[in-house]
C-alpha positions as semicolon CSV with decimal commas, in nm:
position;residue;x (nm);y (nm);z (nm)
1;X;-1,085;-0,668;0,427
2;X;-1,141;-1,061;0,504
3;X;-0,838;-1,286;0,332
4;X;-1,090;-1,389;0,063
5;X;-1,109;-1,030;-0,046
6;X;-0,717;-0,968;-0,020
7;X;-0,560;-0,981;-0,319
8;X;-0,292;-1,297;-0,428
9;X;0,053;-1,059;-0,408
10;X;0,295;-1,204;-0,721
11;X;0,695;-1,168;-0,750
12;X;0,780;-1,123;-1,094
13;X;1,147;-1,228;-1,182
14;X;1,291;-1,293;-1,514
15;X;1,599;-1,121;-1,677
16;X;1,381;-1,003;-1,996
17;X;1,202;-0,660;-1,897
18;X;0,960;-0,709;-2,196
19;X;0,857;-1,066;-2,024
20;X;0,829;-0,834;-1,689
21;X;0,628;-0,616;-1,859
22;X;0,376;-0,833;-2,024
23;X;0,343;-1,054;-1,647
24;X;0,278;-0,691;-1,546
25;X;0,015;-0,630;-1,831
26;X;-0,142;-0,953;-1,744
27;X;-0,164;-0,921;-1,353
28;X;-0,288;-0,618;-1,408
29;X;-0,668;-0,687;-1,539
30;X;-0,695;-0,968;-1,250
31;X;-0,856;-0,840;-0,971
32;X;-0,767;-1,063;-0,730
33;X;-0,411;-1,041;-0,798
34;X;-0,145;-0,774;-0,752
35;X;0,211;-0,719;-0,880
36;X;0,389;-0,616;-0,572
37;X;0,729;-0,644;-0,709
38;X;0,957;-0,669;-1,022
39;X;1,297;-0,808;-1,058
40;X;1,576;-0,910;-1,341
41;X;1,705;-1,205;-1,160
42;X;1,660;-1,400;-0,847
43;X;1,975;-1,368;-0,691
44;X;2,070;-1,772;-0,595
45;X;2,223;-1,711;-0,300
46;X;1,837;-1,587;-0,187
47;X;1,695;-1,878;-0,293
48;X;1,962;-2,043;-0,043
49;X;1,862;-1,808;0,230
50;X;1,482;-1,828;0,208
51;X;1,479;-2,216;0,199
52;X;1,685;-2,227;0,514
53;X;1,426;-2,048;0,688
54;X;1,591;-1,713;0,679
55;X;1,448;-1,362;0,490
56;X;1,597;-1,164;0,197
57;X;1,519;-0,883;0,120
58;X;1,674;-0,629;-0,177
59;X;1,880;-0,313;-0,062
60;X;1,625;-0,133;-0,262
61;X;1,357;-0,295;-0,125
62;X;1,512;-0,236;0,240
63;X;1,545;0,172;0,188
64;X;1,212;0,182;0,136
65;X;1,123;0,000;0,435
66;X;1,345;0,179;0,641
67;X;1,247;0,525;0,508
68;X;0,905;0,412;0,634
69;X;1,015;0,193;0,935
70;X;0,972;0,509;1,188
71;X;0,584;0,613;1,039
72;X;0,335;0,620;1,268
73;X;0,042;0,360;1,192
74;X;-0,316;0,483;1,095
75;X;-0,590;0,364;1,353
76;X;-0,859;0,147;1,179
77;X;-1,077;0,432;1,206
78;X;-0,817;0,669;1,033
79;X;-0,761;0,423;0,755
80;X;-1,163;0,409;0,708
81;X;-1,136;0,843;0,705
82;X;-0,887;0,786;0,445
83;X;-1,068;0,553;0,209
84;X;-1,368;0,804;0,241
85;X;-1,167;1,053;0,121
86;X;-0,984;0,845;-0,142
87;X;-1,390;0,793;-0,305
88;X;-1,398;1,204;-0,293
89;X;-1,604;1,215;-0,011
90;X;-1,631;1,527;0,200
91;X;-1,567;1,582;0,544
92;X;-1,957;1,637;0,594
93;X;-2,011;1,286;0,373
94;X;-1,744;1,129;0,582
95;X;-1,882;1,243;0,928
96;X;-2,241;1,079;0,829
97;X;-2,110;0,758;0,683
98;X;-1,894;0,692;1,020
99;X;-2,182;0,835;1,262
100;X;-1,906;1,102;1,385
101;X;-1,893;1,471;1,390
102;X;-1,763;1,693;1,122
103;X;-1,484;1,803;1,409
104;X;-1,432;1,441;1,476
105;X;-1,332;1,379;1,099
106;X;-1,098;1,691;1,096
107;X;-0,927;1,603;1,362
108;X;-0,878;1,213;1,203
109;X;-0,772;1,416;0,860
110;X;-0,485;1,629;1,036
111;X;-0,348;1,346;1,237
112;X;-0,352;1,171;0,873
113;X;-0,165;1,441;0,736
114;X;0,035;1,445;0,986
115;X;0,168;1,065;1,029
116;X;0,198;1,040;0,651
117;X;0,377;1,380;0,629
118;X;0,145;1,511;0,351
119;X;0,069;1,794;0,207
120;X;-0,271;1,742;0,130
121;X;-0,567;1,486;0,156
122;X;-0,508;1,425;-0,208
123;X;-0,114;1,361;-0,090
124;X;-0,232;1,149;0,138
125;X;-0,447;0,935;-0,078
126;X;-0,181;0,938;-0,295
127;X;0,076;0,780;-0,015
128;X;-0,196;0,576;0,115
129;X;-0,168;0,402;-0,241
130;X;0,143;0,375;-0,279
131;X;0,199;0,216;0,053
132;X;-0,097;-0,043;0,080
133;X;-0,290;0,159;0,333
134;X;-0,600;0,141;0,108
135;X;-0,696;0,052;-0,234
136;X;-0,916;0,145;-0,439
């Protein structure tokens, strides 16, 4: 994905969650911008930190980067695997649209699994949404 195709990522903060919710409504039919993040105020002190150069970042927001921190990261050619299989492609499908062997793409699926820690290919779809791995 070139940066023209990457999507503008938006911080919405305002202390009115039915505000949130409608930035969040809007954002949401704009394809070449994404809601990454919600929050009820924008905790001054931040504001301090960020313009002196420094990062912030929420205790919630932290946890989930720590609870992630240790994941192994997909190859390129294991992210492409898992977009295949995010459009419901088999492993057959898969194998012909990378020019690789059916054992090639099983072996790119359980390493998948396996540095995700999921269940299933749907699973891993699944996490690879939720963490910005792929879109769809």
């Amino acid at each position: 994905m070139n940066t023209q195709d990457t999507p503008i990522r938006v911080l919405s903060v305002d202390d009115h969650p039915i505000l949130r919710e409608g930035v969040a409504a809007l954002l949401a039919g704009q394809a070449d911008l994404k809601l990454v993040a919600q929050a009820a105020n924008g905790l001054p002190e931040s504001i301090r930190l960020v313009h002196a150069g420094q990062r912030r970042i929420a205790p919630e927001v932290a946890t989930d980067v720590a609870e992630h921190a240790a994941d192994d990261a997909l190859s390129p050619r294991e992210v492409a695997v898992l977009r295949l299989i995010a459009s419901g492609n088999a492993n057959k499908m898969i194998a012909a649209e990378l020019s690789i062997s059916e054992e090639t793409v099983k072996g790119h699926v359980k390493n998948i699994l396996a540095k995700l820690a999921a269940n299933d290919r749907t699973h891993a779809v699944t996490i690879g949404l939720k963490r910005g791995i792929i879109e769809l």
